[in-house]
C-alpha positions in Angstrom: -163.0 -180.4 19.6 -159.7 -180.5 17.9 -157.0 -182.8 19.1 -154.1 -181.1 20.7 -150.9 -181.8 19.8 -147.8 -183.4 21.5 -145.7 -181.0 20.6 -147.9 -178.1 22.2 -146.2 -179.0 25.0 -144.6 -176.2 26.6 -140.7 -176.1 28.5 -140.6 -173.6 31.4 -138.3 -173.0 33.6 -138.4 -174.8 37.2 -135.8 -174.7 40.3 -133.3 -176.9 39.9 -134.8 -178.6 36.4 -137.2 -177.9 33.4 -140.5 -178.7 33.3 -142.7 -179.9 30.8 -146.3 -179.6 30.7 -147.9 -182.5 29.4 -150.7 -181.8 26.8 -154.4 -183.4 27.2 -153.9 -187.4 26.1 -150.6 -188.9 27.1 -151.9 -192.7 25.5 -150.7 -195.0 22.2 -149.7 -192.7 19.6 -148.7 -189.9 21.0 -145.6 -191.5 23.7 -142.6 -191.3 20.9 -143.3 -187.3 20.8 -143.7 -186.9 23.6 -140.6 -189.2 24.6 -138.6 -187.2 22.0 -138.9 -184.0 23.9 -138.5 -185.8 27.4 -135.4 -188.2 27.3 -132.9 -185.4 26.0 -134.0 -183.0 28.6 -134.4 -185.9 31.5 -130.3 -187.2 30.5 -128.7 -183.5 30.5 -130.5 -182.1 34.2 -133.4 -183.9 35.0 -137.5 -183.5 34.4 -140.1 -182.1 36.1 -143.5 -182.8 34.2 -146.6 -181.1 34.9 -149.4 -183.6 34.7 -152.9 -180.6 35.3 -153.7 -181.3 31.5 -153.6 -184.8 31.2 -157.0 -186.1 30.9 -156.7 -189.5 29.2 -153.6 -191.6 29.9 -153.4 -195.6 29.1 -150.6 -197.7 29.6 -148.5 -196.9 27.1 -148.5 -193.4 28.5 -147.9 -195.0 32.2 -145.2 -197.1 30.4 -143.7 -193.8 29.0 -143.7 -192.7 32.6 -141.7 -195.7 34.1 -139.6 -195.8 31.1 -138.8 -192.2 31.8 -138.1 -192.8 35.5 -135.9 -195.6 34.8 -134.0 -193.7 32.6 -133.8 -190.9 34.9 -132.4 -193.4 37.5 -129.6 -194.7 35.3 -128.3 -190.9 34.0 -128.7 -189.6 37.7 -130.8 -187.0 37.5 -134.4 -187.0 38.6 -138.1 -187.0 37.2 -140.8 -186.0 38.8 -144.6 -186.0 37.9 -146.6 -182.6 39.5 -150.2 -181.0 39.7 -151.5 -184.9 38.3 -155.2 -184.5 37.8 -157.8 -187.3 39.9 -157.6 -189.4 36.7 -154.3 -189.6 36.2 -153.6 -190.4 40.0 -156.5 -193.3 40.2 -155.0 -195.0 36.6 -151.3 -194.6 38.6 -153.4 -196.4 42.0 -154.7 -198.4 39.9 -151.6 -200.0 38.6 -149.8 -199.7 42.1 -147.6 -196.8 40.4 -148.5 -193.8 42.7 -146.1 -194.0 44.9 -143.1 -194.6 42.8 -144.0 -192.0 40.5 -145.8 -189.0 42.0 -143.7 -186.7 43.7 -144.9 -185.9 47.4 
């Protein structure tokens, strides 16, 4: 199977921000593309990202994530992860991350 790339990522529209699907691995590697399309977006109105095709994440992808959050914090707008798959919300347990970074 062919890897898929970071920037297959796809912008749609969502109420009151964009959204970004995530593609497949969100791990070392692939977090400065993926930050690169996030942090201009998450400055100027916010970021919701869809999470439903992450399968493999590690913590430099659940660094991303707080670093994203923070950074959302400090330009006040919001980021918000949706749809997470059962991975991605055990490694975010896991790690005591859940509830800071999973919308609800």
């Amino acid at each position: 199977m062919a890897a898929q790339s970071i920037l297959e990522c796809i912008t749609e529209a969502a109420p009151g921000a964009p959204m970004l699907v995530c593609p497949c691995d969100l791990s070392r590697g692939q977090e400065n593309q993926f930050l690169s399309l996030a942090l201009p977006l998450i400055e100027d109105e916010g970021l919701v990202i869809d999470m439903s095709r992450v399968s493999t994440i590690d913590a430099a992808g659940i660094g991303l994530l707080v670093f994203l959050r923070q950074c959302a914090d400090r330009a006040g707008t919001t980021m918000a992860l949706v749809n997470p798959s059962l991975r991605v919300r055990e490694m975010l347990a896991l790690v005591h991350l859940d509830n800071v970074l999973l919308a609800n």
